[in-house]
Biopython code that builds the backbone (N, CA, C, O; Angstrom):
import numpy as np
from Bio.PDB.StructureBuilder import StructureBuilder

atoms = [
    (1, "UNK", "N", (-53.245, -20.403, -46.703)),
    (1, "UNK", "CA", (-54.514, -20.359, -46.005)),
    (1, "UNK", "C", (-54.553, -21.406, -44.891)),
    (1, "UNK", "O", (-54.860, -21.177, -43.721)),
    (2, "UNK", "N", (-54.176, -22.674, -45.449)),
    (2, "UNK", "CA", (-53.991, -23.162, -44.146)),
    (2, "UNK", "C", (-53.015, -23.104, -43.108)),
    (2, "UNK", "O", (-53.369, -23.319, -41.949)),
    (3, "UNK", "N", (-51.918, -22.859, -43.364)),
    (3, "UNK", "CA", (-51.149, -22.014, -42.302)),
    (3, "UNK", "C", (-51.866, -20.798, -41.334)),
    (3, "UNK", "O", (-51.681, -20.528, -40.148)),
    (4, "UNK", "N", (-52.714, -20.215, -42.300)),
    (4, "UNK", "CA", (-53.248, -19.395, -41.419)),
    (4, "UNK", "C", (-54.357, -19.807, -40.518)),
    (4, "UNK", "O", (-54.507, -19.166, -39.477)),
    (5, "UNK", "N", (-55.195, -20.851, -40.803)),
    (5, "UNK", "CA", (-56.345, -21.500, -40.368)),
    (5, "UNK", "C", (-55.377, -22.354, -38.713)),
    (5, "UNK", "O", (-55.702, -22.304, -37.526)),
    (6, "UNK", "N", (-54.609, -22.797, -39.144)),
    (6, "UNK", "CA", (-54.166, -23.455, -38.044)),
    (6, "UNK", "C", (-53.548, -22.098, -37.106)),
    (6, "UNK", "O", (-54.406, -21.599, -36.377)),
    (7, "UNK", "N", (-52.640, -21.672, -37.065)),
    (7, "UNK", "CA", (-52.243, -20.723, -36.804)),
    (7, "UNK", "C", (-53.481, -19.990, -35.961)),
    (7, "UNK", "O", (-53.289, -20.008, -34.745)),
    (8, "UNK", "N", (-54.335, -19.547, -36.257)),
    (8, "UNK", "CA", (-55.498, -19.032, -35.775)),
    (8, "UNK", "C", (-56.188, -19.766, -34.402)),
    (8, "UNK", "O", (-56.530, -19.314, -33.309)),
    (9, "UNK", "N", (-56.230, -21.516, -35.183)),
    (9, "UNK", "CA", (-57.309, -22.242, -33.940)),
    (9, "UNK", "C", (-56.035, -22.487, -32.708)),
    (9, "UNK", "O", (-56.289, -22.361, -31.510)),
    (10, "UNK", "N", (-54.753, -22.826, -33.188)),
    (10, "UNK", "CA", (-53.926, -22.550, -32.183)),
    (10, "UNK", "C", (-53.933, -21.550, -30.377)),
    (10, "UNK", "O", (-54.043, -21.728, -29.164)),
    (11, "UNK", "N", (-53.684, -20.287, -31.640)),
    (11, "UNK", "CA", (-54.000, -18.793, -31.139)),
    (11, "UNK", "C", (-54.991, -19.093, -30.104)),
    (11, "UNK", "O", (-54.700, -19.233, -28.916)),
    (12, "UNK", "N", (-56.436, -19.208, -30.699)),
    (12, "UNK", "CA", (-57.454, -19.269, -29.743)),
    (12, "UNK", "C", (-57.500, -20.325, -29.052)),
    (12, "UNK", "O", (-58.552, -20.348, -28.413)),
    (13, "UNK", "N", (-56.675, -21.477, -28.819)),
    (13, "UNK", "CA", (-56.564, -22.112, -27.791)),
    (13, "UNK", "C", (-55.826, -21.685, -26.936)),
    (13, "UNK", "O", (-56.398, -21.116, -26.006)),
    (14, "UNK", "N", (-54.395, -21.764, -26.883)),
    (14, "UNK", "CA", (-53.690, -20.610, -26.345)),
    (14, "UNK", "C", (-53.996, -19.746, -25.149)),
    (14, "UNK", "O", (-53.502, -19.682, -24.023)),
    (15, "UNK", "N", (-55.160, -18.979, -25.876)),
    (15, "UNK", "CA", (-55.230, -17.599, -25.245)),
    (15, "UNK", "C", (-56.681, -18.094, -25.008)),
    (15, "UNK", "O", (-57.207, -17.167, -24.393)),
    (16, "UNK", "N", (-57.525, -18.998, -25.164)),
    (16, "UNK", "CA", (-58.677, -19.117, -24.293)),
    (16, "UNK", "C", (-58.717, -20.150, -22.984)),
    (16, "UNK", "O", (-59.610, -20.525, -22.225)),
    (17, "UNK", "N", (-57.092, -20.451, -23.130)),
    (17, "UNK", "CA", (-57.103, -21.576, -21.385)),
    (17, "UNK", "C", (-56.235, -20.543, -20.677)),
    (17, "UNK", "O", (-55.220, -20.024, -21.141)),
    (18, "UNK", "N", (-56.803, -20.313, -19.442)),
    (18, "UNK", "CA", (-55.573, -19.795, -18.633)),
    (18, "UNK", "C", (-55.377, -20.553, -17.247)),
    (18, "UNK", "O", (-56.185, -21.463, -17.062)),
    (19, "UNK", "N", (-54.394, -20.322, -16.192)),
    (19, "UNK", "CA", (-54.039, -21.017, -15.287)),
    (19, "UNK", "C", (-54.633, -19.631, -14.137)),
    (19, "UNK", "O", (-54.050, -18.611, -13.771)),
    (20, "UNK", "N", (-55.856, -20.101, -13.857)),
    (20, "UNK", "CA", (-56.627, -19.309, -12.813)),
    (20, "UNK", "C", (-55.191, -19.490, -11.347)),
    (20, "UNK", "O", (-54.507, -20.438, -10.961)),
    (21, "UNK", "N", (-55.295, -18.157, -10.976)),
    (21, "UNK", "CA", (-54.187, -18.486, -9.788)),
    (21, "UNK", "C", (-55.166, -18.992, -8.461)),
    (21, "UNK", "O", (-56.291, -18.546, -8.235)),
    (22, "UNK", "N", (-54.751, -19.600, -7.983)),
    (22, "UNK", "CA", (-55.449, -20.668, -6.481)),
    (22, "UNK", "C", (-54.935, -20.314, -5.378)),
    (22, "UNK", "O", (-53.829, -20.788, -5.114)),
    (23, "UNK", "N", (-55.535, -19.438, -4.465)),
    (23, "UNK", "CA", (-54.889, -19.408, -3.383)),
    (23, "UNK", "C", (-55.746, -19.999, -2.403)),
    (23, "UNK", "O", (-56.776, -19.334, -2.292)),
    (24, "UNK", "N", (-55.714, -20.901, -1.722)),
    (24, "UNK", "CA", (-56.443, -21.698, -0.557)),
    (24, "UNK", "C", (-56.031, -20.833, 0.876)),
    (24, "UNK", "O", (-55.013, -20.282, 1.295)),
    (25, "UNK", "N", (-57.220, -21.013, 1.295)),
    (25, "UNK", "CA", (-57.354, -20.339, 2.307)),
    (25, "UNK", "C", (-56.617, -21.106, 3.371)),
    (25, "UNK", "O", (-56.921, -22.271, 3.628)),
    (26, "UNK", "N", (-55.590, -20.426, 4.031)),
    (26, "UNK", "CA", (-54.426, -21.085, 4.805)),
    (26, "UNK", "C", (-54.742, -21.172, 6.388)),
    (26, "UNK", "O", (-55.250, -20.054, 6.482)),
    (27, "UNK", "N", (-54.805, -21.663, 7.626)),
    (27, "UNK", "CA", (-55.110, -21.937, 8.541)),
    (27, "UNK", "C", (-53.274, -21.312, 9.553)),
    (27, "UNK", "O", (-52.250, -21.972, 9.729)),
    (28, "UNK", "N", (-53.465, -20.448, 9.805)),
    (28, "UNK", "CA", (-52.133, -20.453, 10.898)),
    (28, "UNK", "C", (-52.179, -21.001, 12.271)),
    (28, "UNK", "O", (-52.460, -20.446, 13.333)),
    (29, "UNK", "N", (-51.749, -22.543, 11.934)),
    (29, "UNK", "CA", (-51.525, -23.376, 13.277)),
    (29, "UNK", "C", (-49.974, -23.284, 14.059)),
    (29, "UNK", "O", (-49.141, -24.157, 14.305)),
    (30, "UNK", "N", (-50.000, -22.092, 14.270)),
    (30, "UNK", "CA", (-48.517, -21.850, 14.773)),
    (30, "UNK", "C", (-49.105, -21.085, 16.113)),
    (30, "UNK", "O", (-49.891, -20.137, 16.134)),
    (31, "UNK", "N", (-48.418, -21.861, 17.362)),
    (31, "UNK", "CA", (-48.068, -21.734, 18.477)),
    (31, "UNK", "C", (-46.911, -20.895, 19.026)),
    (31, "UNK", "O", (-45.750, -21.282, 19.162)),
    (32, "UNK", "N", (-47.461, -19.549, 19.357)),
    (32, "UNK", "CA", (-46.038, -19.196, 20.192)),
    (32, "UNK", "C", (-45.997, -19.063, 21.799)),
    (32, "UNK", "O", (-46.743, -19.749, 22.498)),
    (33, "UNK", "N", (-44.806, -17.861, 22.506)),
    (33, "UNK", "CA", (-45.023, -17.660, 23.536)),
    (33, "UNK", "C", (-44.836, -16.332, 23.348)),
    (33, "UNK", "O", (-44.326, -15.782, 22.372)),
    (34, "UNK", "N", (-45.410, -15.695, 24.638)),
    (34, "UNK", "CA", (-46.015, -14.067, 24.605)),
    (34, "UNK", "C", (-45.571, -13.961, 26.133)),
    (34, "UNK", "O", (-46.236, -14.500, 27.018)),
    (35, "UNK", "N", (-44.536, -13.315, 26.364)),
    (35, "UNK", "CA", (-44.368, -13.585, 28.280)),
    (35, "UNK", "C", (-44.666, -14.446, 28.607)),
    (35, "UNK", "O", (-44.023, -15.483, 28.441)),
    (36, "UNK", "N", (-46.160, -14.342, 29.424)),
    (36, "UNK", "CA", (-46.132, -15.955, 30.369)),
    (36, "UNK", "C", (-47.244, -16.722, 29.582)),
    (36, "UNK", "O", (-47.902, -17.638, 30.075)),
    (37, "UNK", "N", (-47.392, -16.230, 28.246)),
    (37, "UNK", "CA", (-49.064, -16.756, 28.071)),
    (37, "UNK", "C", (-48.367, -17.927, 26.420)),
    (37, "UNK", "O", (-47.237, -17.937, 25.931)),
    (38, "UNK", "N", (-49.334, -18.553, 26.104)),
    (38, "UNK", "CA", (-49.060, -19.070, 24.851)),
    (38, "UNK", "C", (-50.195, -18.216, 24.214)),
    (38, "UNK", "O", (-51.247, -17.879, 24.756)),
    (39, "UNK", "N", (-49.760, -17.931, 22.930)),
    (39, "UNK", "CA", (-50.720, -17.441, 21.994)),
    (39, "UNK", "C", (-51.101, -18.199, 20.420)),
    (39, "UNK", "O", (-50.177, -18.077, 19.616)),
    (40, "UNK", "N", (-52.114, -18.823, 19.986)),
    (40, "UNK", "CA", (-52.827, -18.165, 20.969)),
    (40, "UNK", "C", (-53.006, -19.380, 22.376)),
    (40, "UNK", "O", (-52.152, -20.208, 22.694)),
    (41, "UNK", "N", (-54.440, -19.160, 23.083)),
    (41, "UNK", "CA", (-54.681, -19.979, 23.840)),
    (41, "UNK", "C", (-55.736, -21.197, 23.683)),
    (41, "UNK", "O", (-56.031, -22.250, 24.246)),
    (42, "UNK", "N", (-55.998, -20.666, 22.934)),
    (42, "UNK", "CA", (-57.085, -22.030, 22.462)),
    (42, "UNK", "C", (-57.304, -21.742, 21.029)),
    (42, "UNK", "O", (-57.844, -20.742, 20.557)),
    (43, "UNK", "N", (-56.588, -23.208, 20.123)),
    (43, "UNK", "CA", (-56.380, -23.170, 19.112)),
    (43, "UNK", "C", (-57.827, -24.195, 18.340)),
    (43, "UNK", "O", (-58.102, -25.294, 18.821)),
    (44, "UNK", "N", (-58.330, -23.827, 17.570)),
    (44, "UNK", "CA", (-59.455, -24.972, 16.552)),
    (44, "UNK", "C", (-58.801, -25.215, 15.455)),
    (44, "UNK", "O", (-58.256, -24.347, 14.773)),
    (45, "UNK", "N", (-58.817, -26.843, 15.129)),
    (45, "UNK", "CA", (-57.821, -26.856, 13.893)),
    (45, "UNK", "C", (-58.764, -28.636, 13.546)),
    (45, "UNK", "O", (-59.651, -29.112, 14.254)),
    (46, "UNK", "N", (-58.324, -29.094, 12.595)),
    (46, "UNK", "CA", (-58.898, -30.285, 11.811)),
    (46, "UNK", "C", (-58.295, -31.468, 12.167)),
    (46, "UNK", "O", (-57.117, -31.252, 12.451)),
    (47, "UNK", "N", (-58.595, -32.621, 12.272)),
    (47, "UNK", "CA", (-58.059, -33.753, 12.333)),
    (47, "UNK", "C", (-57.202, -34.245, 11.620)),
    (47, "UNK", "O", (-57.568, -35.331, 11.171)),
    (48, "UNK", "N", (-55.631, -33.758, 11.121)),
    (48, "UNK", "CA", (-54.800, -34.475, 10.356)),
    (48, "UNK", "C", (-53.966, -32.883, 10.477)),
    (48, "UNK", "O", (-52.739, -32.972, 10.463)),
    (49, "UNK", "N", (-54.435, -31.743, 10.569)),
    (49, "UNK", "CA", (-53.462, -30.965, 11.113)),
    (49, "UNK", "C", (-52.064, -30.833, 11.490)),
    (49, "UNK", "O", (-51.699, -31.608, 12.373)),
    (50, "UNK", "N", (-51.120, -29.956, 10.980)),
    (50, "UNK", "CA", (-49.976, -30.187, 11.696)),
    (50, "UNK", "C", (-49.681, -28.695, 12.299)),
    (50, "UNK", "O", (-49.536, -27.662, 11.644)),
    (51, "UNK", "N", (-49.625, -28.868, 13.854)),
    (51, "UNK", "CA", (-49.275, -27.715, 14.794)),
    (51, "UNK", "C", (-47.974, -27.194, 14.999)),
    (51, "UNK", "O", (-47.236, -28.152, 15.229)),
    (52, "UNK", "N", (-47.249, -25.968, 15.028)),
    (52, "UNK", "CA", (-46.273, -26.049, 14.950)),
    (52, "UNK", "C", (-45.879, -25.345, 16.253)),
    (52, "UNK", "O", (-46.618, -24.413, 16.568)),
    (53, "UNK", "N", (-44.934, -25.596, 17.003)),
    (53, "UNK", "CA", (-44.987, -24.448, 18.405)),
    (53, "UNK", "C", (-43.620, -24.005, 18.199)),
    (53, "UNK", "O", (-42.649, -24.490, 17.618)),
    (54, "UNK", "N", (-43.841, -22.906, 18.869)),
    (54, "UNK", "CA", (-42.612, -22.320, 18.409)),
    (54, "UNK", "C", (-42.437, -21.988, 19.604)),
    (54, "UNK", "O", (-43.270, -21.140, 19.926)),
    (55, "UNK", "N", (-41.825, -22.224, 20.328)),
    (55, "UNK", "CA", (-41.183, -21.638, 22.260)),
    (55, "UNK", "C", (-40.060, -20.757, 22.535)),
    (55, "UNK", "O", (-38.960, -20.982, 22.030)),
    (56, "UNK", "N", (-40.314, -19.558, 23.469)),
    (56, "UNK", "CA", (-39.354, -18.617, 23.750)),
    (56, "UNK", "C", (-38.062, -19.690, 24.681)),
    (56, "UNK", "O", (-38.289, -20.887, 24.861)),
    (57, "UNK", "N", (-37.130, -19.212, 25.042)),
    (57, "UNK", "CA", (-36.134, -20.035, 25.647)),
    (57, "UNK", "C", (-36.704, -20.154, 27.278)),
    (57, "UNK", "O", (-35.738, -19.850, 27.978)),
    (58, "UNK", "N", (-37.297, -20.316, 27.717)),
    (58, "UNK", "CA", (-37.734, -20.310, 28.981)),
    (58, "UNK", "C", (-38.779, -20.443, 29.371)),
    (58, "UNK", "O", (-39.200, -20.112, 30.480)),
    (59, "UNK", "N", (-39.656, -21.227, 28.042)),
    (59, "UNK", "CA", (-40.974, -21.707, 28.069)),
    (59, "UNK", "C", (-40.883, -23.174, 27.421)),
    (59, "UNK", "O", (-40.239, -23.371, 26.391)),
    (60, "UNK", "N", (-41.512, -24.092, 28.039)),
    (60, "UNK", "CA", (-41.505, -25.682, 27.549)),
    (60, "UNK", "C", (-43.111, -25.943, 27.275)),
    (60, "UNK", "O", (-43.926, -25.106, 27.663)),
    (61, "UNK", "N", (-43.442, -26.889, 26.733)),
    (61, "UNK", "CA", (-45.093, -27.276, 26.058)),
    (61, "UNK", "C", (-45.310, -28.862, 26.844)),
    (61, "UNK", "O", (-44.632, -29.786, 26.394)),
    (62, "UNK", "N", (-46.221, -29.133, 27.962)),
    (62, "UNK", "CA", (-46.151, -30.590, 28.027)),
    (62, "UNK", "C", (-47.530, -30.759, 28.033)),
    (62, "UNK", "O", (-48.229, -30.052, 28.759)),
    (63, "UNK", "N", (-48.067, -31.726, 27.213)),
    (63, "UNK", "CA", (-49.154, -32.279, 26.723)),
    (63, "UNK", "C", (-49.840, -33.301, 28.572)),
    (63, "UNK", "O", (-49.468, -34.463, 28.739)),
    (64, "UNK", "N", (-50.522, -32.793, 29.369)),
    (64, "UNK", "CA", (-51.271, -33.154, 30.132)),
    (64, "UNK", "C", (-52.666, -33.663, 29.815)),
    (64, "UNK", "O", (-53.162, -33.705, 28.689)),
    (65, "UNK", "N", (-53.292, -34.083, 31.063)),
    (65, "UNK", "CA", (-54.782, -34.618, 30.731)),
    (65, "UNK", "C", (-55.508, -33.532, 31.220)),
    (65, "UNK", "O", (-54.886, -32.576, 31.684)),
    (66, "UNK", "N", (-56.973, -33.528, 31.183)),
    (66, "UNK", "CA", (-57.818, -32.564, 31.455)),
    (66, "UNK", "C", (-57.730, -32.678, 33.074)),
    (66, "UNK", "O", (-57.648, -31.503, 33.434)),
    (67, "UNK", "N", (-57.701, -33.649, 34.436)),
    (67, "UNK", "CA", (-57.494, -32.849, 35.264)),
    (67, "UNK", "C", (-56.450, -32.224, 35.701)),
    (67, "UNK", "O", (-56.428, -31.347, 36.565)),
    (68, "UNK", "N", (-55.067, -32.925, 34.772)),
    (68, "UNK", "CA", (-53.803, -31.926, 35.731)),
    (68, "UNK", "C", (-54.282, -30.758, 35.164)),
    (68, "UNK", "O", (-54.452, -29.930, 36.059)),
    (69, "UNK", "N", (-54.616, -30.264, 33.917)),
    (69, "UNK", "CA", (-54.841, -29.063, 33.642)),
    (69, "UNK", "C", (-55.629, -27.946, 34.086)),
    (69, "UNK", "O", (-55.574, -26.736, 33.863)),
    (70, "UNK", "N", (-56.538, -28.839, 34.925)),
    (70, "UNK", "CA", (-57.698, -28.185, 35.778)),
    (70, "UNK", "C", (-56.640, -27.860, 37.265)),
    (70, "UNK", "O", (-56.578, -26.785, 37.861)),
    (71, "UNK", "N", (-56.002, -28.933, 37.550)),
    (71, "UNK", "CA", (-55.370, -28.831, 38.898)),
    (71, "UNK", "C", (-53.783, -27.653, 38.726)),
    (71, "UNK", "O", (-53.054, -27.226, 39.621)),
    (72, "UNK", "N", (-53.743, -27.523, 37.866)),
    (72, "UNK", "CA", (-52.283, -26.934, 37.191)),
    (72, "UNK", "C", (-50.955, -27.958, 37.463)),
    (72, "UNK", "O", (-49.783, -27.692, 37.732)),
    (73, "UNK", "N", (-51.572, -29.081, 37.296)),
    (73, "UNK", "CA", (-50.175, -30.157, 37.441)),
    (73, "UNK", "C", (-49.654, -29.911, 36.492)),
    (73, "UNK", "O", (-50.254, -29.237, 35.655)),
    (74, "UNK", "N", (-48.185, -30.413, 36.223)),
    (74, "UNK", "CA", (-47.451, -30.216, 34.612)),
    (74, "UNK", "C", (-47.059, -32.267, 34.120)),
    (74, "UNK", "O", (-46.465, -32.890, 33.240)),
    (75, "UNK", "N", (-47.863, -32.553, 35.373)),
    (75, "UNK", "CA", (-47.523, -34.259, 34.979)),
    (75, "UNK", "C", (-48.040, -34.438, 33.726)),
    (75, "UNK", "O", (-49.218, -34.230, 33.437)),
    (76, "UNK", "N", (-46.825, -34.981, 32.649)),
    (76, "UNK", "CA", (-47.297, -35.580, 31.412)),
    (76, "UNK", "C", (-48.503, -36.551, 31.338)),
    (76, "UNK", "O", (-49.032, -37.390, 32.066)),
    (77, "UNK", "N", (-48.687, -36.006, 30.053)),
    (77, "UNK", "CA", (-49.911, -37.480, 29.681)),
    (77, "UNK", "C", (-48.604, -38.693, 28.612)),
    (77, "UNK", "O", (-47.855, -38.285, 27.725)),
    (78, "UNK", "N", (-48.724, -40.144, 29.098)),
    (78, "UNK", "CA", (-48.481, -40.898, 28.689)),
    (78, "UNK", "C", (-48.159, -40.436, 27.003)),
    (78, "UNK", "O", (-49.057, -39.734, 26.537)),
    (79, "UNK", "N", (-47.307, -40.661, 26.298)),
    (79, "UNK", "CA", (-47.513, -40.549, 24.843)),
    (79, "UNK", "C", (-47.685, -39.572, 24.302)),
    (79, "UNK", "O", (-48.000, -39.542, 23.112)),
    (80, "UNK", "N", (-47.480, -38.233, 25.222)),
    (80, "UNK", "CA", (-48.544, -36.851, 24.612)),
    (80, "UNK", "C", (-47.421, -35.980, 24.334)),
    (80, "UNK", "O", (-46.602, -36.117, 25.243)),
    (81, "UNK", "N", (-47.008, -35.098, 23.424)),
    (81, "UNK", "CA", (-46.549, -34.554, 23.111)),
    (81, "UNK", "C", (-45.618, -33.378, 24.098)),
    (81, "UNK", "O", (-46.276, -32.683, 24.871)),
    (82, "UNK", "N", (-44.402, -33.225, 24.054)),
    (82, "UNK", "CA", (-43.379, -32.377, 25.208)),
    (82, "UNK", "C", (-42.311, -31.614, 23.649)),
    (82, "UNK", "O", (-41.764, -32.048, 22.635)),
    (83, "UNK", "N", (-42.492, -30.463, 24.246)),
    (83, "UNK", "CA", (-41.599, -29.510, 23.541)),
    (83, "UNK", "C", (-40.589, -29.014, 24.790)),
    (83, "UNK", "O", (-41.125, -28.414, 25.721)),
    (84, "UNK", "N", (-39.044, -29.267, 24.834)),
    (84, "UNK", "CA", (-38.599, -28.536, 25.648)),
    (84, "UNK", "C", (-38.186, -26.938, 25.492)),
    (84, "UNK", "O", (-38.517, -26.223, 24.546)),
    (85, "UNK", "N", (-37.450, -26.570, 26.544)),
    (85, "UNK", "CA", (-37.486, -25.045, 26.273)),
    (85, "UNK", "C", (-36.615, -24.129, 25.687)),
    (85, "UNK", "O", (-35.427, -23.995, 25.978)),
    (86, "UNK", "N", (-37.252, -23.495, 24.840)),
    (86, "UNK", "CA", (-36.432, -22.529, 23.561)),
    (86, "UNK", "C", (-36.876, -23.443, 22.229)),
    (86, "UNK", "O", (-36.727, -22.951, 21.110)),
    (87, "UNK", "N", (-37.371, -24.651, 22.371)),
    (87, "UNK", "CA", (-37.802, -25.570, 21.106)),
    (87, "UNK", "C", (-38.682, -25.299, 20.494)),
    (87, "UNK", "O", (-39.710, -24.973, 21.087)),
    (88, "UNK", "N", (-38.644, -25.325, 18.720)),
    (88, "UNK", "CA", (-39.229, -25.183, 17.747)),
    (88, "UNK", "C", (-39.823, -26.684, 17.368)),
    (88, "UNK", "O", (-38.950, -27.545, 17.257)),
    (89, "UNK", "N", (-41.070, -27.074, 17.174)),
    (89, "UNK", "CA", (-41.643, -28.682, 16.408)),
    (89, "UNK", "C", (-42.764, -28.307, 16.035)),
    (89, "UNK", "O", (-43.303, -27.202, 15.973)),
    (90, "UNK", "N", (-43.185, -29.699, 15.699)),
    (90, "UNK", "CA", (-44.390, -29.784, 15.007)),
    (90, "UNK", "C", (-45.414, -31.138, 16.073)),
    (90, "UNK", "O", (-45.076, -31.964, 16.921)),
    (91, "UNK", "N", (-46.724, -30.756, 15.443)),
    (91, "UNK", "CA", (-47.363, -31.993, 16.016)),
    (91, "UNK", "C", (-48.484, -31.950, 15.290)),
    (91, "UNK", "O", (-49.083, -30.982, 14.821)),
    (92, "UNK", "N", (-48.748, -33.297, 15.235)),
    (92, "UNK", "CA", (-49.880, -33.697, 14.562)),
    (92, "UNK", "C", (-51.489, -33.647, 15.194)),
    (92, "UNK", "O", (-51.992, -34.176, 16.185)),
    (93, "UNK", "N", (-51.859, -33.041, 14.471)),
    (93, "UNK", "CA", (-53.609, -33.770, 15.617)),
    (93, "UNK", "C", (-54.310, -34.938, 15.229)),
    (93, "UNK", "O", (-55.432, -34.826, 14.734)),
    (94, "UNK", "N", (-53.884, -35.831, 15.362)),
    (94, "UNK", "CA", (-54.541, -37.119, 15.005)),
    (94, "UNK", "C", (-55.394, -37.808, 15.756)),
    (94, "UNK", "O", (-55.538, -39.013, 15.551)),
    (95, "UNK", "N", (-56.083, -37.163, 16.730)),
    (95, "UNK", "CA", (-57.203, -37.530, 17.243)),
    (95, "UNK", "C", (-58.633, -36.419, 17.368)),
    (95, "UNK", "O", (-58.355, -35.270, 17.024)),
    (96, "UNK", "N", (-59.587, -36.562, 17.659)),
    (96, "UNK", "CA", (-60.955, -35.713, 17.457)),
    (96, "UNK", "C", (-60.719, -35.656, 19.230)),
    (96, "UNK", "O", (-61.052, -36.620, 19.918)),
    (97, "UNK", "N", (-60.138, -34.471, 19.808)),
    (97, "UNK", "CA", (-60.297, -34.235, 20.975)),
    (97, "UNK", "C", (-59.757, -33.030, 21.408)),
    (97, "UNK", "O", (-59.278, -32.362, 20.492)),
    (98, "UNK", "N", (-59.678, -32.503, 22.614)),
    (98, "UNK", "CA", (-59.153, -31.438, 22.860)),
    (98, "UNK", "C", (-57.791, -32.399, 23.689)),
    (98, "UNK", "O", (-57.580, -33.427, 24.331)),
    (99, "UNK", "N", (-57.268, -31.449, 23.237)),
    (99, "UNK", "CA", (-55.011, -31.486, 23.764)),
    (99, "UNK", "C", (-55.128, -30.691, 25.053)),
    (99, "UNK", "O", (-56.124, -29.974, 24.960)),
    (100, "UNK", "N", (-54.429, -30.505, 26.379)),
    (100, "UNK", "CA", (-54.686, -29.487, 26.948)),
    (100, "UNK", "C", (-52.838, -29.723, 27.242)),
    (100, "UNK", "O", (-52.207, -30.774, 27.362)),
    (101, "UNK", "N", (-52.383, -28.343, 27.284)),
    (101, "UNK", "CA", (-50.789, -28.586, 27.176)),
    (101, "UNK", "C", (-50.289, -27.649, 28.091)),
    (101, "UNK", "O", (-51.070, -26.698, 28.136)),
    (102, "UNK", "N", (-49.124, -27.465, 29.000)),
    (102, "UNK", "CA", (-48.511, -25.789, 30.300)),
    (102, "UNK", "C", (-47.228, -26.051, 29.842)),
    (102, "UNK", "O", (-46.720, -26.932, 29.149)),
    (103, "UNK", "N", (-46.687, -24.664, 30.632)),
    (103, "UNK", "CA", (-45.653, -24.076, 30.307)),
    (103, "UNK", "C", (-45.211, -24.993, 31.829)),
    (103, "UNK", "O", (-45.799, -24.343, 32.694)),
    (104, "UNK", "N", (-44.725, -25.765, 32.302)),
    (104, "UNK", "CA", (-44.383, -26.306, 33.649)),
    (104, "UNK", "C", (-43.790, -24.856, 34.718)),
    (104, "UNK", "O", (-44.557, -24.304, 35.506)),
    (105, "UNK", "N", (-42.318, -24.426, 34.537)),
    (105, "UNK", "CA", (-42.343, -23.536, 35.490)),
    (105, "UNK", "C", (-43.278, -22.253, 35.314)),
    (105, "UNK", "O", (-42.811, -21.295, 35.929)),
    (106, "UNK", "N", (-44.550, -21.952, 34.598)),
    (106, "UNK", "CA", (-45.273, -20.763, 34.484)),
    (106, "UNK", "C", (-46.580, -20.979, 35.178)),
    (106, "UNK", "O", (-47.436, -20.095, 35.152)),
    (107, "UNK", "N", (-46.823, -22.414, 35.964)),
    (107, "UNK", "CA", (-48.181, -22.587, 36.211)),
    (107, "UNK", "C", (-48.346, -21.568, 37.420)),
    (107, "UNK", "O", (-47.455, -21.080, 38.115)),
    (108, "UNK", "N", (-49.938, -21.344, 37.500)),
    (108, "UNK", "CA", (-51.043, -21.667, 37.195)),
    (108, "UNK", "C", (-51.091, -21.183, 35.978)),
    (108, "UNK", "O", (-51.735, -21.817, 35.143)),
    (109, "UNK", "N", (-50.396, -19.905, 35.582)),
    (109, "UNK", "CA", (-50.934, -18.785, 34.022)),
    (109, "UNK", "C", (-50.889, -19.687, 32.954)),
    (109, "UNK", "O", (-51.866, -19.815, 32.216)),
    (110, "UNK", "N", (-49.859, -20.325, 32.793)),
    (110, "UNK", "CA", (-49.424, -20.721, 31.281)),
    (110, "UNK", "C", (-49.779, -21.970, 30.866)),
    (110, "UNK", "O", (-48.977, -22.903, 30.826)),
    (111, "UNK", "N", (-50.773, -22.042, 30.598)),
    (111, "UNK", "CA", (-51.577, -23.208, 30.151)),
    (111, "UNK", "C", (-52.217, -23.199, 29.045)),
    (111, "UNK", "O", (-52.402, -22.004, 28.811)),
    (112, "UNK", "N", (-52.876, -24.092, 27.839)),
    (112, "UNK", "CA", (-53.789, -23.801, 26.594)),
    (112, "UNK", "C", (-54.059, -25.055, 26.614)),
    (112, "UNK", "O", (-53.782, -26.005, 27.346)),
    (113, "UNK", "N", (-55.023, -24.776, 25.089)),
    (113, "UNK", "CA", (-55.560, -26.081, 24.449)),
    (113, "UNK", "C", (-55.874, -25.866, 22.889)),
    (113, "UNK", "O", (-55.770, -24.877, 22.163)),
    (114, "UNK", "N", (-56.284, -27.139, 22.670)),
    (114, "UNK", "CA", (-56.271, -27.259, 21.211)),
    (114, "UNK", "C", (-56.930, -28.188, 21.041)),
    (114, "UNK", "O", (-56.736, -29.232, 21.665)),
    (115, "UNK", "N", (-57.830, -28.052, 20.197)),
    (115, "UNK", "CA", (-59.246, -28.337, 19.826)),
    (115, "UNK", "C", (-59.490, -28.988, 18.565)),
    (115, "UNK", "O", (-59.765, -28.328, 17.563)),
    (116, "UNK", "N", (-59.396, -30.383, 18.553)),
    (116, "UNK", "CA", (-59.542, -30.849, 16.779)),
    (116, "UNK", "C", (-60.818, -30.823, 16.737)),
    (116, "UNK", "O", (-61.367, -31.231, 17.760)),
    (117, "UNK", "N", (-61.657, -30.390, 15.676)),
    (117, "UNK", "CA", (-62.898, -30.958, 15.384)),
    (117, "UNK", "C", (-62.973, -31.878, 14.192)),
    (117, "UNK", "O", (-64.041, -32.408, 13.887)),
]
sb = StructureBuilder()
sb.init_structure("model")
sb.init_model(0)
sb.init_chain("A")
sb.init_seg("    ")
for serial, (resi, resn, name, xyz) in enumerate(atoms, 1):
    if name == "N":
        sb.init_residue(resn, " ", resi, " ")
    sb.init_atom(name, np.array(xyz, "f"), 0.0, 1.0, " ", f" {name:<3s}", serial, name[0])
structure = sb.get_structure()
């Protein structure tokens, strides 16, 4: 009997915990190129984010300020992130701002941004 008593509260432990499956809702921060365009073009993503770009061979990523981007300069921003061309990376968003980044030989078209909130 007590074999069976244990046996039993076992059982119903057992079989009254289960491992609920968790799937978190996933964010695709992946950057590509599409002909002359990056896709997408304006990305919203979180502060600690990691971006990943993924570049065709004849497209480069250089992290500018808001007026070369207005002017279609491809002059870097100090410190700012450069993918050369055909390159696969990553980048972090570690600041609360918008990134504004071109394809250098695609300007005026090939330009984006990215948006931490």
């Amino acid at each position: 009997m007590r074999y069976f008593y244990i046996l039993s509260i076992t059982s119903l432990f057992l079989f009254s915990c289960s491992k609920e499956e968790v799937n978190p809702t996933t964010t695709d921060n992946t950057i590509k190129t599409s002909g002359y365009n990056f896709e997408p073009s304006l990305l919203t993503c979180n502060l600690g984010d990691t971006i990943y770009f993924e570049l065709g061979s004849t497209h480069n990523a250089i992290e500018v300020n808001e007026v070369n981007y207005n002017s279609n300069s491809s002059s870097p921003l100090l410190d700012g992130f450069q993918f050369g061309f055909g390159e696969s990376g990553f980048f972090v968003a570690n600041e609360y701002k918008t990134y504004y980044y071109v394809c250098a030989p695609h300007l005026p078209q090939m330009k984006a941004r990215i948006v931490v909130e």
